[in-house]
C-alpha positions as CSV (number, residue, x, y, z in Angstrom):
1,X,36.5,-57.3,-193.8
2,X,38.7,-58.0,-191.1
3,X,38.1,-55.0,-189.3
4,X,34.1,-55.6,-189.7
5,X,34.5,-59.1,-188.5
6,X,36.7,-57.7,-185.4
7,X,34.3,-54.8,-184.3
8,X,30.8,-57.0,-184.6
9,X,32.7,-60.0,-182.4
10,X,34.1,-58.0,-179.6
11,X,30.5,-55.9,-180.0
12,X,28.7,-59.2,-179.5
13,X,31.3,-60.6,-176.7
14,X,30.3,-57.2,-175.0
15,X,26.6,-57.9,-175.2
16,X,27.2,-61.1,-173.8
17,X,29.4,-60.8,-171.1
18,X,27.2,-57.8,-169.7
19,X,24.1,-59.7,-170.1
20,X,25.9,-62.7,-168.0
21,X,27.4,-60.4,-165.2
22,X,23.7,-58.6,-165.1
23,X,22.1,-62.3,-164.2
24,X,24.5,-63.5,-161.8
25,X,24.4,-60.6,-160.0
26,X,20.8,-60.2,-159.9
27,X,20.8,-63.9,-159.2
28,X,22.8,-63.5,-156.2
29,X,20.9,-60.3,-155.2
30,X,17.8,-62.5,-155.1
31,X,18.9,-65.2,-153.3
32,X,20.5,-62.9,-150.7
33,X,16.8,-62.0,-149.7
34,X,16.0,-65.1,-148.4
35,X,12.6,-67.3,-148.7
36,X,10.1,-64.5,-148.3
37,X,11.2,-62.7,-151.2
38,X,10.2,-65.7,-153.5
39,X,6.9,-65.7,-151.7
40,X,6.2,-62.3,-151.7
41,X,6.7,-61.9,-155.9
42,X,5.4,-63.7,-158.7
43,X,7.7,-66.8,-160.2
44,X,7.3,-65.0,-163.9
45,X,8.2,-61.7,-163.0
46,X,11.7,-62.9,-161.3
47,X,12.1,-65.3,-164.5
48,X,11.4,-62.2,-166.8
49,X,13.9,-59.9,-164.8
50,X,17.1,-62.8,-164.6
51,X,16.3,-63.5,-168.3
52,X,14.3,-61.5,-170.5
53,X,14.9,-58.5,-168.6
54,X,18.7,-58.9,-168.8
55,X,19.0,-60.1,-172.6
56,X,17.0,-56.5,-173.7
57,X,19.6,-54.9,-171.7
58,X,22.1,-56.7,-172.8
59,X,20.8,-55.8,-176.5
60,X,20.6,-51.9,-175.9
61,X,24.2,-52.3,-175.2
62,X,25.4,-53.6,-178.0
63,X,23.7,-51.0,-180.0
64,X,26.1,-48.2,-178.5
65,X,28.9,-49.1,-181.0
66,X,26.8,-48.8,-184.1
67,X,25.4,-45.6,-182.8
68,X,29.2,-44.3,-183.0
69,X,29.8,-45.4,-186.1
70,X,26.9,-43.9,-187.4
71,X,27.8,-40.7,-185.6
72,X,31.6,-40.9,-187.7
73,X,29.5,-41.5,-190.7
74,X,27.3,-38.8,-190.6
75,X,30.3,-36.1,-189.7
76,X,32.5,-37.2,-192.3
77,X,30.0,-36.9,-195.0
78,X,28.6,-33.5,-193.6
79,X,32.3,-32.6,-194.2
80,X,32.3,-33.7,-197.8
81,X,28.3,-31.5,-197.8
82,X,29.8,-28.2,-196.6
83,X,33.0,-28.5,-198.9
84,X,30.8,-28.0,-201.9
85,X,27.8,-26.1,-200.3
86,X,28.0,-24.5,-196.6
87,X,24.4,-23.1,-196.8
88,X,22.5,-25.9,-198.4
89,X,24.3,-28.2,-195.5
90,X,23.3,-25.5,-192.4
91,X,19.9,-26.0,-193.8
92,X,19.9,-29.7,-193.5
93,X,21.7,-29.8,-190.2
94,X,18.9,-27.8,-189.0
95,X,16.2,-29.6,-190.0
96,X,18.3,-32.8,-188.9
97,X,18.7,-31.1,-185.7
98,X,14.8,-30.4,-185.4
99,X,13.8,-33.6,-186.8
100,X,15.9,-34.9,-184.0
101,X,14.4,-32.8,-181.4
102,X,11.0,-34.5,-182.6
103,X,12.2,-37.9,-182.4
104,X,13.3,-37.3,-178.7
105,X,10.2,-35.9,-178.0
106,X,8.3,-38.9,-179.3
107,X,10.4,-40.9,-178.1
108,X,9.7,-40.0,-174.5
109,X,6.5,-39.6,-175.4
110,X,5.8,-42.5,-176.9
111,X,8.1,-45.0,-177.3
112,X,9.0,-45.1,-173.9
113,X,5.1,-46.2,-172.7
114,X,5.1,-48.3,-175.5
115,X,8.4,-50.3,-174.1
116,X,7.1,-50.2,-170.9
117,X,3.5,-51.4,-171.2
118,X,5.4,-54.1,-174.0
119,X,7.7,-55.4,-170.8
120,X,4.2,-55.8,-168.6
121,X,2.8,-57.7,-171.1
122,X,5.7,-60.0,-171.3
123,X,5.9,-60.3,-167.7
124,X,2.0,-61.1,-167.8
125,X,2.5,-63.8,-170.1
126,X,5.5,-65.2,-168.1
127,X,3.5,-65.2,-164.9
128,X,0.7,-67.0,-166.9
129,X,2.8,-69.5,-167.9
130,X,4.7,-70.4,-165.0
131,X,1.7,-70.3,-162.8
132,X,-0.2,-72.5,-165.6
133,X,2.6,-74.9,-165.7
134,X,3.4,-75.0,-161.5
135,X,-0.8,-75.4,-160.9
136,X,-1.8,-77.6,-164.1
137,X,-2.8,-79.9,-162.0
138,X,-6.0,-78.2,-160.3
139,X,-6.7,-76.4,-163.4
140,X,-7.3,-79.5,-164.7
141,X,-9.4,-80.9,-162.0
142,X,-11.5,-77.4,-161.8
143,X,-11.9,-77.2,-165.7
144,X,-10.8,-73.8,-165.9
145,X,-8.6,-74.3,-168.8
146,X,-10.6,-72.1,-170.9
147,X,-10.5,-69.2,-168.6
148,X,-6.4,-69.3,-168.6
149,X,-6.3,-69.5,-172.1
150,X,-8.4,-66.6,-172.6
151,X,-6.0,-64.9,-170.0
152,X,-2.5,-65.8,-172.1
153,X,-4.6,-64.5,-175.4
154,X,-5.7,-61.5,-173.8
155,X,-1.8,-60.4,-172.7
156,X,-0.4,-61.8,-176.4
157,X,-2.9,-59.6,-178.5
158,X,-2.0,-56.4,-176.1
159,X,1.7,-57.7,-177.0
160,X,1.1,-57.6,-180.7
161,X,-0.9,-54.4,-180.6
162,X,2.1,-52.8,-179.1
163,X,4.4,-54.4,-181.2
164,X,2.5,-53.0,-184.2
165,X,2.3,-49.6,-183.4
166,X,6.5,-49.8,-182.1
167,X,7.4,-50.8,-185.9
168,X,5.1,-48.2,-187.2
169,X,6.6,-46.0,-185.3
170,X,10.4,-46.9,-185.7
171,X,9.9,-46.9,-189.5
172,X,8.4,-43.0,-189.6
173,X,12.4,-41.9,-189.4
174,X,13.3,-44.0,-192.5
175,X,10.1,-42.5,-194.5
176,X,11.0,-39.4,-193.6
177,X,14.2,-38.3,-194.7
178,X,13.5,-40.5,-197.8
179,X,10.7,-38.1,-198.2
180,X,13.4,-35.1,-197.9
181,X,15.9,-36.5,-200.1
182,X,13.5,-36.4,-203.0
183,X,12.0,-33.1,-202.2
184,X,15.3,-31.6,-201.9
185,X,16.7,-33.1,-204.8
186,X,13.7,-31.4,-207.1
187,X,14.6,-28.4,-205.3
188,X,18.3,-28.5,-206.0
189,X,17.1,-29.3,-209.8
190,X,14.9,-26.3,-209.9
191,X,16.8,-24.0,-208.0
192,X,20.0,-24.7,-210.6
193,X,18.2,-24.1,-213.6
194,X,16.2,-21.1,-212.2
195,X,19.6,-19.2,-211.4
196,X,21.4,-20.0,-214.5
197,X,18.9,-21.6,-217.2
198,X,21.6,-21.5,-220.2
199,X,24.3,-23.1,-217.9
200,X,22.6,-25.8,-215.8
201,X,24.9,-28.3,-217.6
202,X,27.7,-27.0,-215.7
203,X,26.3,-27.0,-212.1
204,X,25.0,-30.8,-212.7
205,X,28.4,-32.3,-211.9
206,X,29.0,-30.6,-208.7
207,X,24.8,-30.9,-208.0
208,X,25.4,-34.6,-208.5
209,X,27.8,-35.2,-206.3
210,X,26.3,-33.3,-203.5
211,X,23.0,-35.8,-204.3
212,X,25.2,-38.7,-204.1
213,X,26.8,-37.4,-200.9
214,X,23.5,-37.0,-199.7
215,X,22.1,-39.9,-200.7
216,X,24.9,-41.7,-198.6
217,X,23.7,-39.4,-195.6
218,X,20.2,-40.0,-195.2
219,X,20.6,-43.7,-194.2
220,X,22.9,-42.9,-191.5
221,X,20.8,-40.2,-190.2
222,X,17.4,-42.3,-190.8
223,X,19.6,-44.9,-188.7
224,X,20.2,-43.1,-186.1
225,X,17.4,-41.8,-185.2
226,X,15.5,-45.0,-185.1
227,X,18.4,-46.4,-182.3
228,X,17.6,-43.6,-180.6
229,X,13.6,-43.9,-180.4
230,X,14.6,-47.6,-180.0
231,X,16.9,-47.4,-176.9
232,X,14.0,-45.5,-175.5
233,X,12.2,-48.9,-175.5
234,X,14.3,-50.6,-173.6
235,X,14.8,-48.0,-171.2
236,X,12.2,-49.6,-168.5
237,X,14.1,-53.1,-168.7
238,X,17.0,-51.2,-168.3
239,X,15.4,-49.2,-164.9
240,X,14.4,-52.8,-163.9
241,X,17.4,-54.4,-163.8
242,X,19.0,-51.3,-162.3
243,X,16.6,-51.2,-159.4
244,X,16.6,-54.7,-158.6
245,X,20.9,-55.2,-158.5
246,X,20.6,-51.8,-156.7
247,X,18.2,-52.0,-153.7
248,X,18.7,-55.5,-153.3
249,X,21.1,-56.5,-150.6
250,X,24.6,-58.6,-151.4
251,X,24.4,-62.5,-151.8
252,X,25.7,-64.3,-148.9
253,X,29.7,-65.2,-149.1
């Protein structure tokens, strides 16, 4: 408990302190460039880079700790897998290792465009809202209420188609190896009373704790695999924030 408790708050101190140091800095990077940079860019893009921008980096970086974990996890259990069978675990490291080559594939595929097109629309909304809120007043007067709503609901449904087909596609992992662990616990099943039909009582012990073992497995792996198509999400807002503190020039002392 104590341990768990330790690891999640220094995680989440991390988080933090890296998404503050990220917005200072970009906050003094901006103001470094002087008036015509303000001009020059929309308010709700620089409001979405200094906060939203910087909290979905801030959130990829906590993830990194769980990812380790996951990774002792997984090798300790593959440990127990090849003490009691080496060839059945080869078999499921390589499909792990292909169903991993997969996931990287989609993931810069797809869940990469997805993240990106996901942190337009949110800057579209931002800019939306900001200029709604600074120009009320002649939208008022010029009645054209009705055409910025239909603007804010045509960026939020893009936003939630997006959003739909991200969970969709973060859950496919999960299904998956769940999927596997049925199919190759009927194999396992089969194959013991195929080799020695009059003794299957005896193989059931050691074939149930390799199931178990298993069992505990395929979480982790399903786990990590979805962080990893994840991170791949926040990989723009990540480039963003990157290329802003980067190219921008130094605040003035």
């Amino acid at each position: 408990f104590v341990v768990t408790l330790s690891r999640e708050t220094l995680t989440c101190y991390a988080s933090a302190d890296v998404g503050y140091r990220l917005k200072r800095e970009l906050l003094g990077r901006y103001l470094g460039e002087g008036y015509p940079f303000f001009v020059n860019h929309r308010q709700g893009e620089l409001a979405y880079n200094l906060y939203s921008g910087c909290a979905r980096v801030a959130n990829l970086f906590s993830q990194l700790p769980l990812v380790v974990s996951q990774l002792v996890n997984i090798l300790s259990l593959l440990g127990l897998l090849f003490s009691i069978h080496a060839t059945a675990t080869a078999a499921l490291v390589g499909f792990a290792a292909a169903l991993h080559g997969c996931a990287s594939w989609v993931a810069r595929r797809v869940s990469y465009p997805i993240g990106r097109a996901k942190k337009e629309c949110m800057i579209g909304e931002q800019v939306v809202i900001n200029e709604f809120i600074t120009g009320f007043k002649q939208i008022f007067v010029f009645g054209t209420v009705g055409a910025w709503t239909a603007l804010h609901d045509r960026v939020t449904r893009r936003f939630k188609r997006l959003f739909t087909r991200e969970t969709a596609l973060l859950a496919t992992p999960k299904n998956v190896w769940e999927l596997m662990a049925f199919a190759g616990g009927a194999a396992a099943m089969m194959w013991a009373g195929v080799r020695n039909p009059s003794g299957v009582s005896g193989e059931l012990v050691t074939l149930g704790v390799y199931l178990v073992a298993l069992q505990r497995l395929l979480p982790f792996m399903s786990t990590l695999n979805r962080q990893w198509m994840a991170a791949w999400g926040y990989l723009p807002d990540a480039f963003v924030a990157y290329e802003a503190v980067r190219s921008a020039p130094p605040a003035p002392r």
